[in-house]
N, C-alpha and C positions, 0 to 999 in steps of 0.2 A: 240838365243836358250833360249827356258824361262825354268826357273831354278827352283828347287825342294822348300820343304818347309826350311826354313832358322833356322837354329839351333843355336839359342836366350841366350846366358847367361846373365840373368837377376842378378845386385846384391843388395843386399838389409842390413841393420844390424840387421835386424828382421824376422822371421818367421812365429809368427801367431799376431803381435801388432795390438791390436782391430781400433787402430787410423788409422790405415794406410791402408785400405779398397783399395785406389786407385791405391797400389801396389798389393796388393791379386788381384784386378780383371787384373792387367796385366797378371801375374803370372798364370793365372785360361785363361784365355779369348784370347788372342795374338795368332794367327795363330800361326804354324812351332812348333820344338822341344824345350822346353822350359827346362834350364836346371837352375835350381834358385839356387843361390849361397850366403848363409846368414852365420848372428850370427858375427855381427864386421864388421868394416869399411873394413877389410882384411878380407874377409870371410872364417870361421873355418868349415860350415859344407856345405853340396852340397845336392839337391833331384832333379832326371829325371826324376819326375812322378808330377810335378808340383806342390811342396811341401806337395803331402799326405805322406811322408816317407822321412827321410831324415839320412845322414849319416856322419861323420866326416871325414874329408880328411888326420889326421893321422890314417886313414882306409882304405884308399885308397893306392894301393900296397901296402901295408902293410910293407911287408918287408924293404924296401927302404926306407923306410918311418924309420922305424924304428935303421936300422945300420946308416942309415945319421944322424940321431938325438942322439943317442949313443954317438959317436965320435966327433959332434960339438953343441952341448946342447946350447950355444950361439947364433946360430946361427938359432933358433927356427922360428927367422920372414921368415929370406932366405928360409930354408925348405917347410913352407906351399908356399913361392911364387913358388918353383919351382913342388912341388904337384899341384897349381892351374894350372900352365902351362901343365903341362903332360896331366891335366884332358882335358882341354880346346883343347889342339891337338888331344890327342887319338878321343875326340869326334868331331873333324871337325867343332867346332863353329866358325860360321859366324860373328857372332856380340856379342858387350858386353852393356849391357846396364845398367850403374849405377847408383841406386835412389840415390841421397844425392853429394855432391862437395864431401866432406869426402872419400867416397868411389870410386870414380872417380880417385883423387890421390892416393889411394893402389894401383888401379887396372894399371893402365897407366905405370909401367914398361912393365907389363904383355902382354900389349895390346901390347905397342910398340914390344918388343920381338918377338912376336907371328907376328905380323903386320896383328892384327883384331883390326878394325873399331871399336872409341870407343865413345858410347854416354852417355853424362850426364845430367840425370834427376834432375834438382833443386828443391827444395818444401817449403824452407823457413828460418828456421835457420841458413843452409848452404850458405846463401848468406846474413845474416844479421849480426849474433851474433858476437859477438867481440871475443868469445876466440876462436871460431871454425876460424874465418879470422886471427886472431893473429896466431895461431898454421897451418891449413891445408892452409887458406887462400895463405899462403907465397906460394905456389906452384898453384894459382889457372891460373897463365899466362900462365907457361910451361901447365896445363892441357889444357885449350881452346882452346893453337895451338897446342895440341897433338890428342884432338876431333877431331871427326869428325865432332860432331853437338854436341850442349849445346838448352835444355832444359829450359821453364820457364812457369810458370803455372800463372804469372800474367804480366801486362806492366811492372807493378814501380819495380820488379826483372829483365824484361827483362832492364829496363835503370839502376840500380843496377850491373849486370851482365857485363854491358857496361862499367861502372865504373870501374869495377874489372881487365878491360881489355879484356874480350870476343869480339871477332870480330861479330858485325853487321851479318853478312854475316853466320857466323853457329847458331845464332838466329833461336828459334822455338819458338811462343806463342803458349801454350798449355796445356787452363785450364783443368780440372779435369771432367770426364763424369759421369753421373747420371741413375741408373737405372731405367728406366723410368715409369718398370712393377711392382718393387717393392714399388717403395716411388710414391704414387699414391692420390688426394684428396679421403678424407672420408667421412663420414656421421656424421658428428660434434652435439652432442648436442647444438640445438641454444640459450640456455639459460646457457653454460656455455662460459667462457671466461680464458680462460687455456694457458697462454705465458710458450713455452718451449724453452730451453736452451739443446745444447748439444755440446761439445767437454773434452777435458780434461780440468783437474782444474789445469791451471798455467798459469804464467802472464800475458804472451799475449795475453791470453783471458779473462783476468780481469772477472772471474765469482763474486767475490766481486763488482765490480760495477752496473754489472747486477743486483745482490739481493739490491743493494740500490737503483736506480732507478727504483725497483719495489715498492719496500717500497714505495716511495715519492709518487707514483700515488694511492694506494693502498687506502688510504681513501675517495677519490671521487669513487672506484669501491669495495668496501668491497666484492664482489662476484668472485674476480679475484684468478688465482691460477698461481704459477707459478712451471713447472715441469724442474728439473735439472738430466740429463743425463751425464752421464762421471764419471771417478773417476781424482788421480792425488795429487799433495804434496800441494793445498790449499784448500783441501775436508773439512777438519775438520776446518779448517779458518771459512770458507762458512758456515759450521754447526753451530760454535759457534757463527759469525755473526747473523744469524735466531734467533738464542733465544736472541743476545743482542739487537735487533729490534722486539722483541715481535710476529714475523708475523709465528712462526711454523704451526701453521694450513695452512697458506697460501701458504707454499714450498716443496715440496718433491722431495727429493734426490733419485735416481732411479739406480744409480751404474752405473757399466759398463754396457751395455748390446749391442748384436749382433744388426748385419742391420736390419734382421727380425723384431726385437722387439721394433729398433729404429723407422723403417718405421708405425708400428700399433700404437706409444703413436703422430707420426705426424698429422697421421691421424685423430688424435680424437683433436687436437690442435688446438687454435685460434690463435695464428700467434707465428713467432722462433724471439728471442733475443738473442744478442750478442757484447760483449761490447771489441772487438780486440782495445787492444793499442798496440806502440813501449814500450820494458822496458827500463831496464835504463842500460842491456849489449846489447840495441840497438836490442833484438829477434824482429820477424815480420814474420806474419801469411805471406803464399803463396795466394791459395784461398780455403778458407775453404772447402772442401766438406759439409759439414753439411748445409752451407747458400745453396748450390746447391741441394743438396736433400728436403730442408725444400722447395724450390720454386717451388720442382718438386713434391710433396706434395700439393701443392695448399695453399702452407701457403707465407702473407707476410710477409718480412721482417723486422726489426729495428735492424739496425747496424750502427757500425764505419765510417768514411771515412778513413781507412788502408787497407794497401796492395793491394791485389788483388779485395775484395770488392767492389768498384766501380764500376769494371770492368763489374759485372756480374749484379748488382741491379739497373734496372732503376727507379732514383730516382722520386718520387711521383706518381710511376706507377706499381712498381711491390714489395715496399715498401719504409719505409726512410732511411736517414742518417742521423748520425749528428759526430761533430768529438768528439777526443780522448778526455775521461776525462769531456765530458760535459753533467754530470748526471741529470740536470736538465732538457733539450734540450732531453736526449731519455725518462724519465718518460712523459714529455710530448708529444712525440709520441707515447707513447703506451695508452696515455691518449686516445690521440686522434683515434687511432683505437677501444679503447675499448669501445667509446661512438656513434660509427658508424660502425656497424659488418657490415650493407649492403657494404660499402664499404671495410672494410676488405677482403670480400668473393670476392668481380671485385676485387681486387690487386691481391689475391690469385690466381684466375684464368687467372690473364695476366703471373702472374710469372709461371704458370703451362706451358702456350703457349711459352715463349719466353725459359726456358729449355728444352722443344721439340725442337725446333727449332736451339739451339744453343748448348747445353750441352749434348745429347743424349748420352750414354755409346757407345755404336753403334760407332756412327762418330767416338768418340775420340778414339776407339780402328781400325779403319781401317785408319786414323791418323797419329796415332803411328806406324804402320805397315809399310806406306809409307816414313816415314823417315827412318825406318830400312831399308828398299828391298835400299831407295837411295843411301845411306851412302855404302849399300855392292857392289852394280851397281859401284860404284866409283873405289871402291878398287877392284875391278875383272880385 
C-alpha cells in the first residue's frame, strides 16, 4: 500500500541564520508535512508552516507545561524533552531529521522513546572541532547505532565519520544542491576583473588570507577588485588588514546579504576565492555551498585542497587548488586567470555544466527524500 505524505521533523539550532541557506531549502522545499524544530541543540521553539511562524514549546499545552515546571524547576531540560515528545506523537511524525551531531544527541532519547526513525545531517564542525567531539562527541557511537542513517556532505567527513565509529553501511554522501535558476552566468563587464569572496569571517575560511594573496598579485593587475560578502568575529580584522596593506580602493566589504543579492554581485564576477584551512581546534569546512553556487554562476574557482572541496572542483578544469596556507601558490592562480579571462570564461562554463549535472537543488532534494521514505519503509 503506498503511503501518505511523511510528516518530517526537521531539527535545526537556527531559524533564519543567513549561512545556512542548505537548511532553509530543506525546510522550504522537502515533500510531506514539514514540522521544523529550532533555537538550541534541544530545540526551544516549533513552526508547522515551514518556519514562517513559530512558537515556544513552553507554549505548547500550556498548562502542563506550566504546573510541571512549577513543582520541578530543575528539572527544565526533562520538561521541554517531554513537551517535544507529546508534540512529535500528537502530530504522528514519521521521521526526525537533525542538521548538526549536536542535535542528533538531544534528540535520540526522544527518537528512541517514540521509536521514530532518526537521521543525522552532518555539515562540518560537528564532526571536526575538538570541543564539540570532547563534549557531544563522547556520545557520537551510541548516536550512529541509534540512526537510522548519518549524513555527510563530503568523502574526507564521510572517512572522518568512519573514524568516529559510524558504521559504513548507514553512510550517505551527500553534498549540498544549487539553485540552478537563481545563481546563473551573467553578463560580466569584460574589462573588469572583480574576484569575489563569500561566506563568514572566521577561521576556517581564513578571509585574511584571501586579502593577502590578493594583495601579492595586485600589482601586476592594478585593475583587479576584489568583493568580500559575509560578516562574522574577523570582519573588522579583515578591515583593518585593507588599510594596513594600502589596497582600500581595491576591496569592498558587502556585509551580509540574502541569496538574491548574493547570486546578482556573482553574476557581475570574474571568478570566487576562498582560502578554507584546518584551525588549530581542528574546525573544517563540509562543502561550502558558496564554491557550489559560484560554479553554478559560471564562475571559476581558486581554492583550498580542504574538506569537501576537492570533491566538487575539477582541478584545472572547472578551476584550481592549491593547499592550506600557501599564499603564494593561490596569488599566483588568480594571477594566472586574471592574465587569461578567455580561459577563465571555458572554466567558468564547464563548472556551470558539471553543477547541472551533479549538484542540481532538484536531485539533492528528491535524494534526501528517498533516504527518509527508506529509513521509515524500514521501521513500518
Amino acid at each position: 500500500m503506498k503511503r501518505g505524505l511523511l510528516n518530517i521533523a526537521i531539527v535545526s539550532t537556527n531559524k533564519d541564520k543567513y549561512s545556512e541557506t542548505f537548511i532553509h531549502n530543506y525546510v522550504k522545499l522537502l515533500p510531506g508535512n514539514i514540522h521544523f524544530l529550532y533555537d538550541g541543540y534541544l530545540p526551544a521553539r516549533y513552526s508547522f508552516d515551514r518556519g514562517l511562524t513559530g512558537q515556544a514549546f513552553q507554549n505548547y499545552e500550556r498548562d502542563k507545561w506550566f504546573n510541571f515546571r512549577k513543582k520541578n524547576s530543575e528539572n527544565e531540560k526533562n520538561n521541554l524533552i517531554r513537551t517535544i515528545e507529546r508534540y512529535l506523537a500528537k502530530n504522528k511524525v514519521d521521521v526526525i531529521l537533525c542538521e548538526y551531531g549536536p542535535s542528533g544527541v538531544e534528540l535520540m532519547p526522544v527518537a528512541k522513546h517514540l521509536n521514530i526513525p532518526l537521521i543525522v545531517h552532518f555539515h562540518g564542525y560537528d564532526a571536526y572541532r575538538e570541543d564539540i567531539l570532547n563534549s557531544y562527541g563522547k556520545n557520537y557511537k551510541e548516536l550512529f547505532q541509534a540512526a537510522s542513517a548519518v549524513i555527510a556532505v563530503s568523502k574526507h567527513m564521510q572517512r572522518q565519520l568512519i573514524t568516529l565509529g559510524c558504521q559504513s553501511s548507514k553512510l550517505h554522501y551527500l553534498p549540498y544542491g544549487v539553485d540552478i535558476y537563481l545563481f546563473k552566468p551573467g553578463n560580466r563587464a569584460e574589462d573588469e576583473i572583480t574576484f569575489v569572496a563569500c561566506g563568514r569571517f572566521v577561521s576556517k575560511k581564513s578571509p585574511t588570507s584571501t586579502i593577502k594573496a590578493f594583495a601579492k598579485f595586485l600589482g601586476e593587475i592594478p585593475k583587479a577588485k576584489l568583493t568580500m560578502i559575509g560578516d562574522g568575529e574577523l570582519l573588522e580584522n579583515c578591515k583593518n588588514l585593507v588599510k594596513d596593506l594600502g589596497i582600500v580602493n581595491f576591496v569592498e566589504f558587502k556585509g551580509q546579504l540574502n541569496p538574491v543579492q548574493v547570486a546578482e554581485i556573482f553574476r557581475e564576477s570574474f571568478a570566487f576565492v576562498q582560502h578554507s584551512v584546518t584551525t588549530l581546534e581542528n574546525d573544517s569546512e563540509g562543502t561550502p555551498l558558496t564554491i557550489l553556487e559560484a560554479g553554478a554562476s559560471g564562475l571559476p574557482v581558486v581554492s583550498t585542497r580542504h574538506g569537501g572541496i576537492p570533491d566538487v572542483i575539477i582541478e584545472g578544469e572547472t578551476g584550481f587548488l592549491v593547499e592550506e596556507n600557501n599564499l603564494d601558490s593561490m596569488a599566483e592562480k588568480m594571477l594566472f586567470l586574471a592574465q587569461r579571462p578567455e580561459l577563465a570564461s571555458t572554466m567558468g562554463n564547464k563548472a556551470r555544466q558539471h553543477i547541472l549535472a551533479s549538484y542540481n537543488l532538484k536531485d539533492n532534494i528528491k535524494t534526501l527524500e528517498r533516504i527518509l521514505e527508506s529509513v521509515v519503509t524500514i521501521n513500518t
